[in-house]
C-alpha positions as CSV (number, residue, x, y, z in Angstrom):
1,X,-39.9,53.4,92.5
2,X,-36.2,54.5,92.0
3,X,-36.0,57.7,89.2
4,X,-34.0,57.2,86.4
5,X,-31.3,59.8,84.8
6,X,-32.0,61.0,81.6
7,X,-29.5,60.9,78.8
8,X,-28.2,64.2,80.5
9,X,-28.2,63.7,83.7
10,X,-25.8,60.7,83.4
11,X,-23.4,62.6,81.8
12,X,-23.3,65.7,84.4
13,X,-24.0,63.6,87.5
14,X,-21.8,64.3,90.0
15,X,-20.3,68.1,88.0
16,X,-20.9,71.0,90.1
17,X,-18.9,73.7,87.8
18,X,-20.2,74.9,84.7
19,X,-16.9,74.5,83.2
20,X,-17.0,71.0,84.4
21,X,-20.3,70.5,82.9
22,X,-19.1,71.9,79.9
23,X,-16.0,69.5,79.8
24,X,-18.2,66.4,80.0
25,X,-20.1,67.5,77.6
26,X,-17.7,68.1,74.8
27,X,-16.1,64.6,75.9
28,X,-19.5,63.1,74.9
29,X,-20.0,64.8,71.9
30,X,-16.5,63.5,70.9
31,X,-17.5,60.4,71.9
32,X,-21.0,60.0,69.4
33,X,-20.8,62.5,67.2
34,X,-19.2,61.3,63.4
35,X,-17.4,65.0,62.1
36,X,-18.1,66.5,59.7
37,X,-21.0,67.5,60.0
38,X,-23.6,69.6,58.3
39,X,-25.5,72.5,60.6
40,X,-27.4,75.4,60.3
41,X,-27.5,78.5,61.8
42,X,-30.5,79.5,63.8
43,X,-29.8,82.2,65.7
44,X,-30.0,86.1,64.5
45,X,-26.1,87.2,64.1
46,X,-24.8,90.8,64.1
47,X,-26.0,92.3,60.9
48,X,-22.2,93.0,60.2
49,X,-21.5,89.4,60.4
50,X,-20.3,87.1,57.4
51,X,-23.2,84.1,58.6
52,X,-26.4,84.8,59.1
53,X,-29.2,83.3,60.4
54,X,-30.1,80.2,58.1
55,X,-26.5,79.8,56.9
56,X,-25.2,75.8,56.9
57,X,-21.8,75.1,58.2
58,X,-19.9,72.3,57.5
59,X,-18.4,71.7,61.4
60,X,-15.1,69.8,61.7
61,X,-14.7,69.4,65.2
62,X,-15.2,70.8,68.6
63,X,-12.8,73.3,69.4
64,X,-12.3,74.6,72.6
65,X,-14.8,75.6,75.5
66,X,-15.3,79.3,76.0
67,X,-16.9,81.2,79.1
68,X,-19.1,83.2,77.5
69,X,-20.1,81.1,74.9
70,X,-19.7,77.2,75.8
71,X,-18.5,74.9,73.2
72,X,-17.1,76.1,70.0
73,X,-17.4,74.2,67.1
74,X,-14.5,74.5,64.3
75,X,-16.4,74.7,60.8
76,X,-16.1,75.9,57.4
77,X,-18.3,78.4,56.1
78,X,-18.1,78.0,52.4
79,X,-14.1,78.5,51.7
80,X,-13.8,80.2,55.1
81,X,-12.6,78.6,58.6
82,X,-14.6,79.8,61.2
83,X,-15.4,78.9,65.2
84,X,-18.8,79.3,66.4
85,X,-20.9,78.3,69.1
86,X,-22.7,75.2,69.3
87,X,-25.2,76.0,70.7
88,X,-26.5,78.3,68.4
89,X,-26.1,75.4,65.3
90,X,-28.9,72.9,64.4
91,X,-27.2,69.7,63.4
92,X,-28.6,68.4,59.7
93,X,-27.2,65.6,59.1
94,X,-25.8,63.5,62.1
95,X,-26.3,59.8,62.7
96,X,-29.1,58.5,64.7
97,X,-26.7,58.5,68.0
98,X,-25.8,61.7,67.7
99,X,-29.2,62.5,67.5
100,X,-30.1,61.4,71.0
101,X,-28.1,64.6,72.1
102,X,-30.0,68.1,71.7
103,X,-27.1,70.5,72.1
């Protein structure tokens, strides 16, 4: 019986590099995610940050790809613009496609 690819092994198949990986992956998000967004922070952050843990953000867009920390999101904390991680966000409200995708 032939194995089928989950959601996200289709959209790595064939990607070797991490920053390949990472590419495809912020093409797909593009691609099913409706922006904006609301998410909320559920990772501890430096004490001397300005978000903390349980903080929402309202995320614009994806930004850019970073090495250390992947995919950046673009958001607005409040009045503020800031870039943060993705991975470290829990989306709120996104529609029910979006919410096939656990980033």
């Amino acid at each position: 019986m032939p194995q089928t690819l989950s959601i996200h092994g289709k959209i790595i198949r064939g990607l070797e590099s991490e920053s390949d990986i990472l590419e495809a992956w912020r093409i797909r998000i593009q691609q099913v995610v409706t922006f904006p967004f609301k998410a909320e922070i559920f990772e501890v952050q430096e004490y001397v940050s300005i978000i903390q843990q349980g903080d929402l953000l309202k995320v614009l867009a994806i930004d850019d790809i970073d090495d250390k920390y992947g995919i950046i999101a673009h958001a607005r904390f409040g009045r503020k613009k800031v870039y943060f991680p993705l991975c470290e966000l829990e989306a709120i409200d996104l529609s029910h496609e979006g919410k096939k995708y656990h980033f």
